[in-house]
C-alpha positions as CSV (number, residue, x, y, z in Angstrom):
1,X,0.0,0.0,0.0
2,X,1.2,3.3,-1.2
3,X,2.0,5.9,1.8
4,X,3.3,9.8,2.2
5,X,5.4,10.8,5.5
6,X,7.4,13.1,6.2
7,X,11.2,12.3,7.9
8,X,13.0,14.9,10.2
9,X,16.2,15.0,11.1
10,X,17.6,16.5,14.0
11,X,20.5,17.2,15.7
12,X,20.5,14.9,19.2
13,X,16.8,16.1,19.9
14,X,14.6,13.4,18.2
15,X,12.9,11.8,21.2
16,X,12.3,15.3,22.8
17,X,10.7,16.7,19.4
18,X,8.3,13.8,18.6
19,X,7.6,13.6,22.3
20,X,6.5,17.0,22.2
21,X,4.6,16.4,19.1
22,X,3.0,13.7,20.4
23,X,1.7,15.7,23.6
24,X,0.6,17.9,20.3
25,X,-1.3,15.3,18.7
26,X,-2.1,12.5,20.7
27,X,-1.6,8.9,19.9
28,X,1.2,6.6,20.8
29,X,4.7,6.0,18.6
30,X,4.3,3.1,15.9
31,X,6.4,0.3,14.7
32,X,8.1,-1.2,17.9
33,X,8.3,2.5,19.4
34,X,11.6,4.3,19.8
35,X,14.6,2.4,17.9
36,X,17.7,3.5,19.0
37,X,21.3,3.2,17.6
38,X,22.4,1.1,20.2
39,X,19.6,-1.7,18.4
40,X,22.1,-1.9,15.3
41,X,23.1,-5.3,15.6
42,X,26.9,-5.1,15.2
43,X,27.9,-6.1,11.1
44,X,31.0,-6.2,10.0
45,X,32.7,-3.5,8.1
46,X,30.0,-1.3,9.8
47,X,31.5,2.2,11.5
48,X,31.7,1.8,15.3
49,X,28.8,3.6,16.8
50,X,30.5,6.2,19.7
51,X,29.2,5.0,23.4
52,X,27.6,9.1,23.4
53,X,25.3,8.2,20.2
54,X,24.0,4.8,21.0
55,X,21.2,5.9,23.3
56,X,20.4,8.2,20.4
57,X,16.7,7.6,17.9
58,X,17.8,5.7,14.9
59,X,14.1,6.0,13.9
60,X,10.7,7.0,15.6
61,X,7.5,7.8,13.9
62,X,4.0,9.4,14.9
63,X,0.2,8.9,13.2
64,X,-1.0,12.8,13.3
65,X,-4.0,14.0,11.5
66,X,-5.3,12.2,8.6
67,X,-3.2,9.6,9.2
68,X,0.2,11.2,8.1
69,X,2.7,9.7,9.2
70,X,5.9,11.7,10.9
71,X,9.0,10.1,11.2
72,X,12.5,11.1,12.5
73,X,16.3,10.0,13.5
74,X,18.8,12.5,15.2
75,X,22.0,12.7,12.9
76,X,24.7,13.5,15.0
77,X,27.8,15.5,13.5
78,X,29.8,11.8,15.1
79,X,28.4,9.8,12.0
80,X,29.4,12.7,9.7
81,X,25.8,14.3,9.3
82,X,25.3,17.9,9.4
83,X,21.7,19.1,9.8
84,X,20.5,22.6,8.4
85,X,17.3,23.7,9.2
86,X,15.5,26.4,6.5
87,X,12.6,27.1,5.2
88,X,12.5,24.5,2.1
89,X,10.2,22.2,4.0
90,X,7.0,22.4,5.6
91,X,4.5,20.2,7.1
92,X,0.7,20.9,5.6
93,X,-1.7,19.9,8.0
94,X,-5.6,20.3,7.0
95,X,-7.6,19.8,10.1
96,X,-11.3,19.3,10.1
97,X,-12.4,22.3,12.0
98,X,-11.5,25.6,13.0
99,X,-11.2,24.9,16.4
100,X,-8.6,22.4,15.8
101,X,-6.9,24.1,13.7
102,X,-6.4,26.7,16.3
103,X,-5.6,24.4,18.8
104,X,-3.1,23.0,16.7
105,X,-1.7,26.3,15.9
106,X,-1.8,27.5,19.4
107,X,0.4,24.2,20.7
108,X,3.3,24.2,17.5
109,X,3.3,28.0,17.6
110,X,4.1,28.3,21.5
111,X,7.8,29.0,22.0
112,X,8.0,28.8,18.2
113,X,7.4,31.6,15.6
114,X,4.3,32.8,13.7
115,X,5.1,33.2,10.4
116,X,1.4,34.2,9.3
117,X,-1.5,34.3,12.0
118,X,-4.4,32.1,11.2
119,X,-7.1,34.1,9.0
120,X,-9.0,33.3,5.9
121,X,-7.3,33.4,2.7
122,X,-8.4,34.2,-1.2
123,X,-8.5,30.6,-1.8
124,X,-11.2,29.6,0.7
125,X,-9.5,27.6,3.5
126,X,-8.4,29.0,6.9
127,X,-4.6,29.5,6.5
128,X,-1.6,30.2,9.1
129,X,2.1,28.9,9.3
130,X,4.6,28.8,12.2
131,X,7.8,27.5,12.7
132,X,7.5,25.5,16.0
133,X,10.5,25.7,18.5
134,X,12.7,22.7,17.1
135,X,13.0,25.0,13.8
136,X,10.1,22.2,11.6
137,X,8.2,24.6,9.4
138,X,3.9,24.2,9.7
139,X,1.6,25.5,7.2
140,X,-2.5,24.8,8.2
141,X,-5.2,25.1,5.8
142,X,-8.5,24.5,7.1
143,X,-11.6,24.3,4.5
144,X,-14.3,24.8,7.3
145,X,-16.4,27.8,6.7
146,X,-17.5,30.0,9.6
């Protein structure tokens, strides 16, 4: 079966973002729950995995509304990752109602950024976009009418 999810990396703050987001959205981690690097059964040829990354999230993922599915590993600068967060990703949620929309809004936004406060826009929907405090992007477009 065909799926769409969206995969965020972080540097060494995985398992404090998704469990924020999941106080955000509710629900319970998938799969067997939080994978960590120390789970990599050893292989060889494999680079040794530094004592300070194995308690680290290999992978982690969340249902959120309309059953997208978030996912996420931390990438630590020790396995030769660099992380850059921008604006050339966002997440587009499209909540049923107003009101939890602005709920939503209210929780990503809160020690985050507002890039545009929630109002109705030329193309019908209720539209806002923050950036929430681990630097992910959020874009809302509700299509409930007052």
């Amino acid at each position: 079966m065909s799926r769409t999810s969206t995969y965020l990396n972080f540097p060494r703050q995985t398992e404090e973002a998704f469990n924020f987001y999941k106080s955000v959205f509710g629900g319970e981690f998938g799969g067997s729950g939080i994978a960590r690097f120390a789970d990599i059964p050893p292989m060889e040829g494999a680079p040794h995995i530094a004592e300070s990354d194995k308690k680290l999230v290999m992978h982690i993922e969340l249902a959120i509304t309309g059953g997208h599915l978030l996912m996420g590993t931390d990438a630590p600068g020790t396995m030769g990752f660099t992380v850059d967060f921008g604006n050339n990703m966002y997440i587009n949620l499209e909540p049923d109602t107003r009101e939890e929309t602005k709920m939503l809004f209210g929780k990503l936004s809160d020690c985050g950024k507002v890039i545009m406060e929630l109002q109705d826009v030329f193309w019908g929907a209720y539209y806002g976009s923050c950036t929430d405090k681990f630097g992910v992007n959020w874009m809302f477009n509700c299509s409930e009418k007052k």
